[in-house]
Backbone as numpy.savetxt, mean C-alpha at the origin, in Angstrom:
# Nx Ny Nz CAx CAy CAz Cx Cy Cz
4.40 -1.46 -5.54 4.98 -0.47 -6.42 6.24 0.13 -5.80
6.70 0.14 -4.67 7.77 1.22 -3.67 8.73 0.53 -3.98
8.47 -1.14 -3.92 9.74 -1.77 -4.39 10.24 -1.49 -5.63
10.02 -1.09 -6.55 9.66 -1.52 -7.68 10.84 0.27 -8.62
10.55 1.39 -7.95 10.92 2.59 -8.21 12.19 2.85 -7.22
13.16 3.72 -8.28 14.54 4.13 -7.43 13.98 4.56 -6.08
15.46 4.89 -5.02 14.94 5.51 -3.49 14.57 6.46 -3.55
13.67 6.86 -2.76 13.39 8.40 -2.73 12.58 9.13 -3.56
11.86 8.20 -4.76 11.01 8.88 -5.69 9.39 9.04 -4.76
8.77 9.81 -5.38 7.24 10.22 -5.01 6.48 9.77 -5.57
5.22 9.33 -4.83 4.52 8.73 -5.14 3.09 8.71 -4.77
1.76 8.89 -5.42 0.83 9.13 -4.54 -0.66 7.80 -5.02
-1.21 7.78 -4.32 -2.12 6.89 -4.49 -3.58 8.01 -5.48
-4.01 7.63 -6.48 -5.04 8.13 -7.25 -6.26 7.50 -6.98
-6.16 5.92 -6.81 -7.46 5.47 -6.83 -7.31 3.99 -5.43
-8.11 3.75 -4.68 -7.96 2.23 -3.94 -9.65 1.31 -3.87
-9.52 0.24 -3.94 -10.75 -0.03 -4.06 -10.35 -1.40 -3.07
-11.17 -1.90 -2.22 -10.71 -2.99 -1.23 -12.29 -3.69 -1.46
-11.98 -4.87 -1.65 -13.33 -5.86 -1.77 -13.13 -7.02 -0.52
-14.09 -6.88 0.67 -14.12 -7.85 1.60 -15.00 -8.76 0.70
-14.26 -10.80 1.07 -15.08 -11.39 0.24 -15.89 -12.24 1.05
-15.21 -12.36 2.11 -15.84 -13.31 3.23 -14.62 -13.16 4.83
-15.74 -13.29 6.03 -15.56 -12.95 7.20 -13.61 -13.47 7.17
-12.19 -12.85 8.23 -11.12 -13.17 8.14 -10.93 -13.35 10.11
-11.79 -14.64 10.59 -11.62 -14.79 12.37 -9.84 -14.95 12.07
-9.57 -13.92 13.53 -7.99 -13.95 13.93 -7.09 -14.92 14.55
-8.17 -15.87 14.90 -7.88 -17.30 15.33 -7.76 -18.38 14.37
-7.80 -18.02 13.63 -7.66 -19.40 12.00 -6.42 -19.49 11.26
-5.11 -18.77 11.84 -4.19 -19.04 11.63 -3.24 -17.88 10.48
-2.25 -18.11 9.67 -1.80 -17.12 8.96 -2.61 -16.62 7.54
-2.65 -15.52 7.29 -3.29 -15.39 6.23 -2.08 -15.36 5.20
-2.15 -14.88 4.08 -1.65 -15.13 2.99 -1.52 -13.79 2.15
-0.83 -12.58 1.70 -1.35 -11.95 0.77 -0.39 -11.51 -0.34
-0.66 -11.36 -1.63 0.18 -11.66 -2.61 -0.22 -10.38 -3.79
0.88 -9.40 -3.79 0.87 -8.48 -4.36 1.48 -8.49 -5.87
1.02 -7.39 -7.08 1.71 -7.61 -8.29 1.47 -6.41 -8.94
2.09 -5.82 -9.80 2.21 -4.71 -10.52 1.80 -5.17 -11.71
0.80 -4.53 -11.70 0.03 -4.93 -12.73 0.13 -3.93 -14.13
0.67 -3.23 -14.28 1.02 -1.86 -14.97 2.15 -0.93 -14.74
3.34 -0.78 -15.13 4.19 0.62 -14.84 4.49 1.10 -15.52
4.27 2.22 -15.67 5.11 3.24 -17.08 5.62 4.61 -16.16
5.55 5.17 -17.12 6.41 6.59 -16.54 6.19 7.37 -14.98
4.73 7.63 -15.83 3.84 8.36 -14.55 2.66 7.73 -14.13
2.16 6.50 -14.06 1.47 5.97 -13.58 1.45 4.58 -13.75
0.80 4.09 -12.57 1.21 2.60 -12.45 -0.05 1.98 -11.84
-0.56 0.37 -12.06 -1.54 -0.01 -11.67 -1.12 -1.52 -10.72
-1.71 -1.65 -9.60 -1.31 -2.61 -8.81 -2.22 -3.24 -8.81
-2.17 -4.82 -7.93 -3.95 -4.95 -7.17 -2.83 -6.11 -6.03
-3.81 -6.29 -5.19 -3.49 -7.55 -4.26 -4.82 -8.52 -3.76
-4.30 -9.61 -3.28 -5.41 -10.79 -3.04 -4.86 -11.47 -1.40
-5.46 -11.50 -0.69 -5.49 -12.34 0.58 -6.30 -13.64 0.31
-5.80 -14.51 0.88 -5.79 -15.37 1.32 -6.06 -16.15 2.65
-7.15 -17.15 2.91 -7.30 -17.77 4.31 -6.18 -18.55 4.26
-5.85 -19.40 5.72 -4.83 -20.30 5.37 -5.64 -21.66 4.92
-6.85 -22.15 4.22 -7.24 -22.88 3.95 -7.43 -22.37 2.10
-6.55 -21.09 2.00 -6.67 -20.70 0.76 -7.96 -20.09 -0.38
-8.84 -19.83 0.91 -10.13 -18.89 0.62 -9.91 -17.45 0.24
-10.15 -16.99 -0.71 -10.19 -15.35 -0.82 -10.84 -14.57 0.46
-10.12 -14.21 0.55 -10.58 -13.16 2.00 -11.06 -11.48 1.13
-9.87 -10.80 0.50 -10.33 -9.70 0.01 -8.84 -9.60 -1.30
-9.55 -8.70 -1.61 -9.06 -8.61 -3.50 -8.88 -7.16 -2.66
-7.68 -5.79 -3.59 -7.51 -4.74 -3.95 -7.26 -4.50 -5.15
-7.29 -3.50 -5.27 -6.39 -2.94 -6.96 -6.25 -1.44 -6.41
-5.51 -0.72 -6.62 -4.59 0.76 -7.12 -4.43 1.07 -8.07
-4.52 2.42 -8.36 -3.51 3.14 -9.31 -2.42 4.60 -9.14
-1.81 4.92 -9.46 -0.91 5.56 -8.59 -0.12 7.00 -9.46
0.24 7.56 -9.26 0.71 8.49 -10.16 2.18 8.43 -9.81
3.23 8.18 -10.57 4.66 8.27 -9.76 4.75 9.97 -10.48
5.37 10.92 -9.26 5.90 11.82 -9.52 7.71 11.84 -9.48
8.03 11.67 -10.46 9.56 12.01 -11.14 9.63 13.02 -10.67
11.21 14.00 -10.35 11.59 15.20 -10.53 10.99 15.88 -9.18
10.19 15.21 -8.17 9.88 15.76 -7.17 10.26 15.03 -5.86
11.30 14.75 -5.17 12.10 13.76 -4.25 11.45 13.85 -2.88
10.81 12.94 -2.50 10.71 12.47 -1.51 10.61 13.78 -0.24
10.14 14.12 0.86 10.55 14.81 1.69 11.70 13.72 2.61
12.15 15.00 3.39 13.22 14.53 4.66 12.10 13.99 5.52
12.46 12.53 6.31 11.54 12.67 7.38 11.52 13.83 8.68
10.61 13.71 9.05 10.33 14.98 10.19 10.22 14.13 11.28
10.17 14.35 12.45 10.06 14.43 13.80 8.82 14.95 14.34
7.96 14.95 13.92 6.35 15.58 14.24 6.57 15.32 15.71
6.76 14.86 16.59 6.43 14.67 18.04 7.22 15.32 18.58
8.75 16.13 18.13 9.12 17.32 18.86 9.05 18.76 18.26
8.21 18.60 16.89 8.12 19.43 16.08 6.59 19.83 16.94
5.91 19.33 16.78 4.42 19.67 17.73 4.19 18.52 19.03
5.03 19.21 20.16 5.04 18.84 21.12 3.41 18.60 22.12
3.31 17.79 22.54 1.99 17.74 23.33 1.74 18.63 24.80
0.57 18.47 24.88 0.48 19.54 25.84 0.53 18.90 27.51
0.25 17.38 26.89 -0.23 16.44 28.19 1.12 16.56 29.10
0.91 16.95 30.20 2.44 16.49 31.09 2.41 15.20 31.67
């Protein structure tokens, strides 16, 4: 969906649902995963995505839905790590 909307618009996640379909060992090479917008309109939008083994097994399915907020821009990024400095020396 981020691709998908001008820079800087807002955006929040409403719903995520992740379906493991079968085991993904880290030794079996590249996986695969292939995203699509499945819905966009104004203020809300529906996604899902699918992985892939590299032998082309479903690994895990998602779907989203999302609320785009218009008219409310993005924050500035922050600096959290000199904004709340640690205590550790």
């Amino acid at each position: 969906l981020h691709t998908t909307l001008p820079k800087g618009t807002t955006y929040a996640t409403l719903d995520l649902t992740v379906n493991f379909v079968r085991p993904a060992p880290p030794d079996r090479g590249k996986m695969i995963s292939r995203g699509r917008v499945v819905h966009k309109g104004r203020t809300f939008s529906v996604t899902n995505a699918e992985v892939k083994s590299p032998n082309g097994k479903t690994v895990a399915t998602a779907s989203a839905s999302w609320m785009i907020l218009k008219g409310r821009p993005f924050p500035e990024q922050r600096d959290y790590a000199r904004e709340f400095p640690s205590s550790r020396n």
